[in-house]
N, C-alpha and C positions, 0 to 999 in steps of 0.2 A: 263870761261865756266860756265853756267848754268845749275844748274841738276835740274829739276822741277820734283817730281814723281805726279803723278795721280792716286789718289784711284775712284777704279771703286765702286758703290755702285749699283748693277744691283741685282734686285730681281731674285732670282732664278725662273726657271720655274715652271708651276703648273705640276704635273705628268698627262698623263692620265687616263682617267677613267676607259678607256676600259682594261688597262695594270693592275691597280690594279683591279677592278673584275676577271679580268683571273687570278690573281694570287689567291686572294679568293678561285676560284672555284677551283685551283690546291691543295690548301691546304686541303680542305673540303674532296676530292676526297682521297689525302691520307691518311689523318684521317677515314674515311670510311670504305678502304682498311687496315688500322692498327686496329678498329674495330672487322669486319668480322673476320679477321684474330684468335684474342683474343678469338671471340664467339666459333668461330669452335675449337681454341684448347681447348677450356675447355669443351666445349659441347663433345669431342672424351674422356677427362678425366673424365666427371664423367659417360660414360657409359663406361669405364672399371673398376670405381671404385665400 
């Protein structure tokens, strides 16, 4: 018997575009909201300080 293996050399696919933009805008958005966040606790800290 013959064992012949077969390497496959298939380029993987290209990702969407529309998947990484959405991911972008998911990141952006909680960067944003981690932000905000920052401003207002120090904006509540230095008007008690």
């Amino acid at each position: 018997m013959e064992t012949t293996k077969t390497l496959k050399t298939e380029k993987p696919e290209k990702y969407d575009e529309k998947s990484l933009k959405g991911t972008i805008v998911s990141v952006g958005f909680v960067a944003a909201v981690i932000v905000v966040m920052w401003v207002a606790v120090f904006w509540i800290y230095m008007e008690r300080v």
